[in-house]
CHARMM internal coordinates of N, CA and C (Angstrom, degrees):
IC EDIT
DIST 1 N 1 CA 1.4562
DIST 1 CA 1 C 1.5340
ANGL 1 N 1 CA 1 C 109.28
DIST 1 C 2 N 0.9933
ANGL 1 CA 1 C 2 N 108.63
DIHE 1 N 1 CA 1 C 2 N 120.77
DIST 2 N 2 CA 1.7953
ANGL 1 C 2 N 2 CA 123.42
DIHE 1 CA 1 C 2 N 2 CA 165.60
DIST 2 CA 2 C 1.6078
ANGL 2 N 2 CA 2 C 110.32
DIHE 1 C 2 N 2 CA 2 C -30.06
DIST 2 C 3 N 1.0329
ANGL 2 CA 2 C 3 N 144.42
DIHE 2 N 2 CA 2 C 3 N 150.98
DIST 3 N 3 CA 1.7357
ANGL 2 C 3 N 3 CA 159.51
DIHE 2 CA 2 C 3 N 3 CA -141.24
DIST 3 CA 3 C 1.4136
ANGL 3 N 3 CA 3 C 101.75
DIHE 2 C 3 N 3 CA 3 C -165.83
DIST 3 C 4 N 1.3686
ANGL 3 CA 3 C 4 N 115.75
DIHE 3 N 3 CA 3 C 4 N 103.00
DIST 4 N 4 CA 1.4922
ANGL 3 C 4 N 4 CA 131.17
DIHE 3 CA 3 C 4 N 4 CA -178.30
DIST 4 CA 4 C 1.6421
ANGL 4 N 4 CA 4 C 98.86
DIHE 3 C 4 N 4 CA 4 C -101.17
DIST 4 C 5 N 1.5738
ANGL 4 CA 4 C 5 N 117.85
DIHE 4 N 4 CA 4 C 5 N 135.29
DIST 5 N 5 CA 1.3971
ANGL 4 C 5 N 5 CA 123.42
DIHE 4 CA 4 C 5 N 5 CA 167.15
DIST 5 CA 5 C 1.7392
ANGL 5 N 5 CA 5 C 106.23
DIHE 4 C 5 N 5 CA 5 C -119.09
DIST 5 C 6 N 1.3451
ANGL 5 CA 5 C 6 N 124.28
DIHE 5 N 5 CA 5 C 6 N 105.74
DIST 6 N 6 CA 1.1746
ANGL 5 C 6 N 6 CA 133.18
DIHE 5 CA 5 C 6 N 6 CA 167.49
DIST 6 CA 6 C 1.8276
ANGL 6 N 6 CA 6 C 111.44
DIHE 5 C 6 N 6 CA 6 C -36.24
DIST 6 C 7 N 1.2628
ANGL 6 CA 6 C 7 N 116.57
DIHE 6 N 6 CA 6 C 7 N 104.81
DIST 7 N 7 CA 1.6425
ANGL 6 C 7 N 7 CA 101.63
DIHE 6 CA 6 C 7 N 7 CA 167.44
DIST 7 CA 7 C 1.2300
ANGL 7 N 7 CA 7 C 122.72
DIHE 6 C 7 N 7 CA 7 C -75.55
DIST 7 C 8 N 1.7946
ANGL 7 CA 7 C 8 N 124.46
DIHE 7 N 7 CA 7 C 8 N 17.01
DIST 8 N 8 CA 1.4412
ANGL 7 C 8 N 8 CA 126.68
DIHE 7 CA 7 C 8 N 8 CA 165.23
DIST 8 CA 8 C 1.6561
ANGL 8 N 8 CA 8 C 103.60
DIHE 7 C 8 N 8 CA 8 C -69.29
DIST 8 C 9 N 1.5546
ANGL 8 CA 8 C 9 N 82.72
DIHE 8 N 8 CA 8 C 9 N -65.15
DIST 9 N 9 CA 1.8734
ANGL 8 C 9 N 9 CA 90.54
DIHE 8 CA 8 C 9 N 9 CA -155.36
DIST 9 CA 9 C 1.5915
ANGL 9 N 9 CA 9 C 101.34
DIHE 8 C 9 N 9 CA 9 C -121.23
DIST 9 C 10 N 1.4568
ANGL 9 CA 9 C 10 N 116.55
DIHE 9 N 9 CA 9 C 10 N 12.64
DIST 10 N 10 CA 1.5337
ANGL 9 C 10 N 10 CA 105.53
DIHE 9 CA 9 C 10 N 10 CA 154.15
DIST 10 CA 10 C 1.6041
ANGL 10 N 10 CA 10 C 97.98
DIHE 9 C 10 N 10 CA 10 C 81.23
DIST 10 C 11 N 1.2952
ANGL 10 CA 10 C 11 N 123.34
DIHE 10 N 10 CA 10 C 11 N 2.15
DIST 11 N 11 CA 1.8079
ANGL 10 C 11 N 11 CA 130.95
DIHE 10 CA 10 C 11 N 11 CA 161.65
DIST 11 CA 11 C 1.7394
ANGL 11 N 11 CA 11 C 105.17
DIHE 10 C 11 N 11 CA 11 C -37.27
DIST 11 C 12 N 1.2129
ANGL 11 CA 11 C 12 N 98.80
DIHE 11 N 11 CA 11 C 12 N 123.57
DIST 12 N 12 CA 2.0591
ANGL 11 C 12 N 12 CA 89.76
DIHE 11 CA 11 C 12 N 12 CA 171.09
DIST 12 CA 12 C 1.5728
ANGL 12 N 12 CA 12 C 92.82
DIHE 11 C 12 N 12 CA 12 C -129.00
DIST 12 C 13 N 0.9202
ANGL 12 CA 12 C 13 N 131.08
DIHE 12 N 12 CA 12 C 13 N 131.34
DIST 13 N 13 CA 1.7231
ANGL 12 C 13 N 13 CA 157.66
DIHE 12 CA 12 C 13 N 13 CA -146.08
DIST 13 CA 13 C 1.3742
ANGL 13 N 13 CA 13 C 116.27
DIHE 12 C 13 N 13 CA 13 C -167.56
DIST 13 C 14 N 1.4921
ANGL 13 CA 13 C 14 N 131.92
DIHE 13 N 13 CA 13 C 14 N 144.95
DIST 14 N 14 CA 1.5997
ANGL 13 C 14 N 14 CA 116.55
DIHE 13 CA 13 C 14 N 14 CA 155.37
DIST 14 CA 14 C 1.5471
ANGL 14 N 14 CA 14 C 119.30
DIHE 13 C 14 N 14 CA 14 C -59.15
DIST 14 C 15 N 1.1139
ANGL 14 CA 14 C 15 N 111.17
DIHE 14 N 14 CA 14 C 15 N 166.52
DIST 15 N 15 CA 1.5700
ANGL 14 C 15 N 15 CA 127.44
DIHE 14 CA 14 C 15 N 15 CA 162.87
DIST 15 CA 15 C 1.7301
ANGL 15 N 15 CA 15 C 114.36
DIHE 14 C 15 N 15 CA 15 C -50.18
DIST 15 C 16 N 0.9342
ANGL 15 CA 15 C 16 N 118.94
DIHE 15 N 15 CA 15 C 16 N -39.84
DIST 16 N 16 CA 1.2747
ANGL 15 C 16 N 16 CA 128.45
DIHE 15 CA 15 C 16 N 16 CA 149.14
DIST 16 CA 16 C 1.4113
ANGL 16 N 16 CA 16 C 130.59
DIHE 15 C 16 N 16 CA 16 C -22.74
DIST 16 C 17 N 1.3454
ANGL 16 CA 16 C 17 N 114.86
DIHE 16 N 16 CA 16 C 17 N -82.86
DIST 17 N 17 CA 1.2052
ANGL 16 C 17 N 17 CA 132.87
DIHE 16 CA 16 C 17 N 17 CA 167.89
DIST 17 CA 17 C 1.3949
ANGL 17 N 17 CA 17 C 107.56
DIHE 16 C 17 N 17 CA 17 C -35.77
DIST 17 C 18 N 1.2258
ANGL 17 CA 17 C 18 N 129.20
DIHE 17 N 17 CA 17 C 18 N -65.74
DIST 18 N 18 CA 1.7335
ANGL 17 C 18 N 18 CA 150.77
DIHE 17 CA 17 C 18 N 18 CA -161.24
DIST 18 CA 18 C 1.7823
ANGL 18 N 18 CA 18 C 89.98
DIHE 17 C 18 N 18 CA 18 C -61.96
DIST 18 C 19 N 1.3786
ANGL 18 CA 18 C 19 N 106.24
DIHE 18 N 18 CA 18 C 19 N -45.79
DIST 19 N 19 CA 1.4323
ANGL 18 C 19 N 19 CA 98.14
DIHE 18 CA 18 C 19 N 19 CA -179.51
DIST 19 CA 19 C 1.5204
ANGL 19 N 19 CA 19 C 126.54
DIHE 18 C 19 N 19 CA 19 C -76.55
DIST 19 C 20 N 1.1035
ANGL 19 CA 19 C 20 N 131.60
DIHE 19 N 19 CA 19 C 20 N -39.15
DIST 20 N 20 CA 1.3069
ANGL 19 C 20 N 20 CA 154.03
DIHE 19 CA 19 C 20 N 20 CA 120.56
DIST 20 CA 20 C 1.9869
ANGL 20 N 20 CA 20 C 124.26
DIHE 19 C 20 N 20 CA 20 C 9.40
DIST 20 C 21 N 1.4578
ANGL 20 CA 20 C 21 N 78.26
DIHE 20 N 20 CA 20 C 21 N -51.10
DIST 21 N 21 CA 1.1885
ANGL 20 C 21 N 21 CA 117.90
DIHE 20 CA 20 C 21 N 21 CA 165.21
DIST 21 CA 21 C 2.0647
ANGL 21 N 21 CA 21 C 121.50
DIHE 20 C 21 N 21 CA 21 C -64.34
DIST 21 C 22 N 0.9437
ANGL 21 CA 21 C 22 N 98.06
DIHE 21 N 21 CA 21 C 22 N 5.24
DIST 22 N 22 CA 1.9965
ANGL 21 C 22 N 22 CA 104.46
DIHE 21 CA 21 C 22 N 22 CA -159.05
DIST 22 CA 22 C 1.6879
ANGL 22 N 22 CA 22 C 102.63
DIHE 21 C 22 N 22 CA 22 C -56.59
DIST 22 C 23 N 1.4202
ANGL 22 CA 22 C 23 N 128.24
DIHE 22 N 22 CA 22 C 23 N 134.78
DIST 23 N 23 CA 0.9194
ANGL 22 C 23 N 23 CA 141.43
DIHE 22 CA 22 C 23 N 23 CA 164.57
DIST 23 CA 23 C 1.2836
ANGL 23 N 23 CA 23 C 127.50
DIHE 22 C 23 N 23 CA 23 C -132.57
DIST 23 C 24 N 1.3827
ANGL 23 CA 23 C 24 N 136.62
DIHE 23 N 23 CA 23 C 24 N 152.10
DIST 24 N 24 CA 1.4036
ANGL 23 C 24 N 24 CA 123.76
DIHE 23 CA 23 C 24 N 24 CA 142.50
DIST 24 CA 24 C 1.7287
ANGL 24 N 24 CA 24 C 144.34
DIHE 23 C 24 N 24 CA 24 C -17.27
DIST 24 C 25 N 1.1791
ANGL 24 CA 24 C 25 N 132.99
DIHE 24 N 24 CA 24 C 25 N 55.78
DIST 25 N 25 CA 1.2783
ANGL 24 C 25 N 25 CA 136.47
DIHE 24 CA 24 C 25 N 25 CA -179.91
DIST 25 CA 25 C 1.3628
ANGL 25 N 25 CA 25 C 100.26
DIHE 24 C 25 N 25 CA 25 C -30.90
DIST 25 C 26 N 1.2265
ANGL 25 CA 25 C 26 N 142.18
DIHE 25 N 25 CA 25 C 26 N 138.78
DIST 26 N 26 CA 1.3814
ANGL 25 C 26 N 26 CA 132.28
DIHE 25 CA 25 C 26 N 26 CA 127.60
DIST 26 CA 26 C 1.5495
ANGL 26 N 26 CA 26 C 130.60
DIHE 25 C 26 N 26 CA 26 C -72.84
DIST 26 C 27 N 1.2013
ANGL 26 CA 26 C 27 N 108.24
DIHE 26 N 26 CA 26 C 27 N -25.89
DIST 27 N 27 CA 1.5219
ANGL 26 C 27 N 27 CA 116.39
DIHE 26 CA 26 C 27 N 27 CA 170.37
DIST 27 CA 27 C 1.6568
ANGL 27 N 27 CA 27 C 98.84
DIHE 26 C 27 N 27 CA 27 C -73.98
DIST 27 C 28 N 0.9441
ANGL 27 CA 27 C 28 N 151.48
DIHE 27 N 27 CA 27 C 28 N -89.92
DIST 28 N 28 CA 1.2782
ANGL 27 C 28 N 28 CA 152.12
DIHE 27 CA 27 C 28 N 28 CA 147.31
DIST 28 CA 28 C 1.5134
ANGL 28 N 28 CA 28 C 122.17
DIHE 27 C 28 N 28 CA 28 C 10.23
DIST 28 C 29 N 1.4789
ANGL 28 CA 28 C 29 N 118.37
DIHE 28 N 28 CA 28 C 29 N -54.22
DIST 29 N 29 CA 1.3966
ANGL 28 C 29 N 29 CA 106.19
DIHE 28 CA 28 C 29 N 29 CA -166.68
DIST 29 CA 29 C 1.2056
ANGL 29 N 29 CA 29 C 140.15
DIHE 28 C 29 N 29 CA 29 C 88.32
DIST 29 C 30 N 1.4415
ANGL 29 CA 29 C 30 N 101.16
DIHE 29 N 29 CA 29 C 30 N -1.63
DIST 30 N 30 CA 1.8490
ANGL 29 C 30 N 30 CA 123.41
DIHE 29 CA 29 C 30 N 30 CA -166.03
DIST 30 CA 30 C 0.9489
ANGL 30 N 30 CA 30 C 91.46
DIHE 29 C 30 N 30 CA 30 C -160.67
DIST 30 C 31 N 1.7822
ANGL 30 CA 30 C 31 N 106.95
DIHE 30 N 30 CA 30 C 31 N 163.51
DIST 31 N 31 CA 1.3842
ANGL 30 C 31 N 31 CA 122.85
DIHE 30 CA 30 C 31 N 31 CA 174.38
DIST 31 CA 31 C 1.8664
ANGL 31 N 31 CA 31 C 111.84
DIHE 30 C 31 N 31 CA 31 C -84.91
DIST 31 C 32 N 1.3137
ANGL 31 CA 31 C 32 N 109.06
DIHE 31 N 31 CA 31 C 32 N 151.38
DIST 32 N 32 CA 1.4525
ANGL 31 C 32 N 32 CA 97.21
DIHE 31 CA 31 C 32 N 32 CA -174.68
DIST 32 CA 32 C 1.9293
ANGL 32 N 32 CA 32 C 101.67
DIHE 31 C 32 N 32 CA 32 C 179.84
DIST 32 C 33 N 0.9612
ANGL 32 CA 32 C 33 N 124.91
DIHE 32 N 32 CA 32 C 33 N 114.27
DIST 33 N 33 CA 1.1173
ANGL 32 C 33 N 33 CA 143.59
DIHE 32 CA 32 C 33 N 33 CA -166.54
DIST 33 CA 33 C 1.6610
ANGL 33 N 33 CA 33 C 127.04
DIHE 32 C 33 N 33 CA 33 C -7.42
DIST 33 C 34 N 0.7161
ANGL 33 CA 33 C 34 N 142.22
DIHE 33 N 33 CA 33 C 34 N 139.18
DIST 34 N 34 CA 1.3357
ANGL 33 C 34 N 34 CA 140.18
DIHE 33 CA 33 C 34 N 34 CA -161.53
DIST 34 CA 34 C 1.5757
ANGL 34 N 34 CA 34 C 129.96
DIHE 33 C 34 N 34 CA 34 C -124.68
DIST 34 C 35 N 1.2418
ANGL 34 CA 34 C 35 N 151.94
DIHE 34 N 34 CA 34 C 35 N 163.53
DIST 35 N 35 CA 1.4910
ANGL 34 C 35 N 35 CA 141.03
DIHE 34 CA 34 C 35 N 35 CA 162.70
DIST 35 CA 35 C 1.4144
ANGL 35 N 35 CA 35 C 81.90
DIHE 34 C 35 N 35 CA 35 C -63.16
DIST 35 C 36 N 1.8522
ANGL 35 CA 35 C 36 N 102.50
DIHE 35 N 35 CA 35 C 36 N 139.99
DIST 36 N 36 CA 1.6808
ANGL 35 C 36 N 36 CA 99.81
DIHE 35 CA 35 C 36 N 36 CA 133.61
DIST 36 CA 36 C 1.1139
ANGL 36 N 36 CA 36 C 139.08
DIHE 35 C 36 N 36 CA 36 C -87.23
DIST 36 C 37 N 1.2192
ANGL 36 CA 36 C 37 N 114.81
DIHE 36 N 36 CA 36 C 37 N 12.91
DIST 37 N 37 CA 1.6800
ANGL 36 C 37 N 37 CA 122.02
DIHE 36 CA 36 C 37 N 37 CA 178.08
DIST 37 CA 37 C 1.3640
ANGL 37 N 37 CA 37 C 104.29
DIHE 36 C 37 N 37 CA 37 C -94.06
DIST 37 C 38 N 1.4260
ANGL 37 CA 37 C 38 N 127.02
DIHE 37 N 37 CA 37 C 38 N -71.21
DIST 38 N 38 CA 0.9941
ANGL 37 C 38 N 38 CA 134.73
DIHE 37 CA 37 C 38 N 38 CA -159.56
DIST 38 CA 38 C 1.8019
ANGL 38 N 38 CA 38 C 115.86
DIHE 37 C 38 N 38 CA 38 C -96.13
DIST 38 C 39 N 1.2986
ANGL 38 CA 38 C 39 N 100.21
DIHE 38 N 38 CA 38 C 39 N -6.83
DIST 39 N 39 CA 1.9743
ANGL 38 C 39 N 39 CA 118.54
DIHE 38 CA 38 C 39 N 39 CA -172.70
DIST 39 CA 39 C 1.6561
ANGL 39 N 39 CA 39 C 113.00
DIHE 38 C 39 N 39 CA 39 C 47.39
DIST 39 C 40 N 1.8793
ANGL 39 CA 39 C 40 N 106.62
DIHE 39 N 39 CA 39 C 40 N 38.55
DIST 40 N 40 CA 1.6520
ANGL 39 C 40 N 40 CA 97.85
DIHE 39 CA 39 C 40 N 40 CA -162.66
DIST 40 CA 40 C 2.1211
ANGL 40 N 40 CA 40 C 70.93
DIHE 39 C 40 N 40 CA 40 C -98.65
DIST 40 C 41 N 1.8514
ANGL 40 CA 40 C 41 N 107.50
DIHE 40 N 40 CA 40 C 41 N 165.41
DIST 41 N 41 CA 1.7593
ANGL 40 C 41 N 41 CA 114.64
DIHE 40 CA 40 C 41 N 41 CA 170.91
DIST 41 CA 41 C 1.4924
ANGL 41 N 41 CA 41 C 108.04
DIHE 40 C 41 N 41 CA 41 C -47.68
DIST 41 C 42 N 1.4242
ANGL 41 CA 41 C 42 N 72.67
DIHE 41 N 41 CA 41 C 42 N 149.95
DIST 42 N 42 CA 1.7444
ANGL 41 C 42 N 42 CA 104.51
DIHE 41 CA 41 C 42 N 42 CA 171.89
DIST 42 CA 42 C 1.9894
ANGL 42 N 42 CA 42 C 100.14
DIHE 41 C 42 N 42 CA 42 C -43.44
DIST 42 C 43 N 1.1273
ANGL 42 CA 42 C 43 N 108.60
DIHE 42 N 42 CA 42 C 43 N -43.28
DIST 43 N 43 CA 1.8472
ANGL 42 C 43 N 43 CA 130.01
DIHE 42 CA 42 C 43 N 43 CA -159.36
DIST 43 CA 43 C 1.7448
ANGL 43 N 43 CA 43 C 84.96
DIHE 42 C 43 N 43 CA 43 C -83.40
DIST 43 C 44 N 0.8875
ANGL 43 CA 43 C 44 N 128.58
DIHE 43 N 43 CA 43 C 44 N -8.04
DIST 44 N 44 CA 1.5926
ANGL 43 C 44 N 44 CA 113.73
DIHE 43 CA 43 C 44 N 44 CA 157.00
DIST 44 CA 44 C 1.6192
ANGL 44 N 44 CA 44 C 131.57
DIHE 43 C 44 N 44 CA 44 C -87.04
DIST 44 C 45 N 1.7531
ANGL 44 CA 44 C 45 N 97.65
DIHE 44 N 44 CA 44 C 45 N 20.19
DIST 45 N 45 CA 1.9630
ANGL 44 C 45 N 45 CA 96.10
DIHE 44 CA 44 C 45 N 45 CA -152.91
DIST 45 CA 45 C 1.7682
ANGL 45 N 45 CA 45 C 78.39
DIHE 44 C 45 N 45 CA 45 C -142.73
DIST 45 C 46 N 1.6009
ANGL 45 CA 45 C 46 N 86.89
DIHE 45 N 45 CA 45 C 46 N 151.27
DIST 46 N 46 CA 1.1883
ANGL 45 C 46 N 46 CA 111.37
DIHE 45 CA 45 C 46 N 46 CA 174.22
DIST 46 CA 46 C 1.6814
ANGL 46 N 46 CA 46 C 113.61
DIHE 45 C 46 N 46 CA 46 C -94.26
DIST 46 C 47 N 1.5600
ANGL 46 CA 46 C 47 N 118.99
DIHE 46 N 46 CA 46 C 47 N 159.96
DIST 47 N 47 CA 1.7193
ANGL 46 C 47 N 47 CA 99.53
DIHE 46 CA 46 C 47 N 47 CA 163.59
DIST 47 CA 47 C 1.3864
ANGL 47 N 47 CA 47 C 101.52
DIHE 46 C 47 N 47 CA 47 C -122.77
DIST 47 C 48 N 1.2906
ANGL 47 CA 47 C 48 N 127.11
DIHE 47 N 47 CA 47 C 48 N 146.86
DIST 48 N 48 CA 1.3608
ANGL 47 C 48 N 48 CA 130.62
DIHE 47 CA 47 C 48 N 48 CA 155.73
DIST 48 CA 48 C 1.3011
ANGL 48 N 48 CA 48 C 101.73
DIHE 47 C 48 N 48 CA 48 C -138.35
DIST 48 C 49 N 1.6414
ANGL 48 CA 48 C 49 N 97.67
DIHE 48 N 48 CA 48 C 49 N 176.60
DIST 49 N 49 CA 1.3196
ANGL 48 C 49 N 49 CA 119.97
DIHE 48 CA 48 C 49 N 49 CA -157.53
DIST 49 CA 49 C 1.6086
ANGL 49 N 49 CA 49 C 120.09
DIHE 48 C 49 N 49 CA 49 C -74.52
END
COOR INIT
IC SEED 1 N 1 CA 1 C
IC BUILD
């Protein structure tokens, strides 16, 4: 499973979680996955392996 690291607050979680996670973007305009730690976009996180 894919390993997402939030570049807010440095959260490392699967891809899963982040998705799981779905909220309202305001930058975005749509709902679309979120940190669960910190609830900053999916487009704020890095993925590694």
């Amino acid at each position: 499973m894919e390993k997402v690291v939030c570049e807010i607050c440095f959260y490392k979680g699967n891809k899963m979680e982040f998705e799981e996670s779905s909220d309202y973007c305001i930058e975005c305009v749509c709902d679309h996955a979120m940190c669960p730690k910190c609830k900053k976009p999916y487009h704020a996180a890095i993925i590694t392996e």
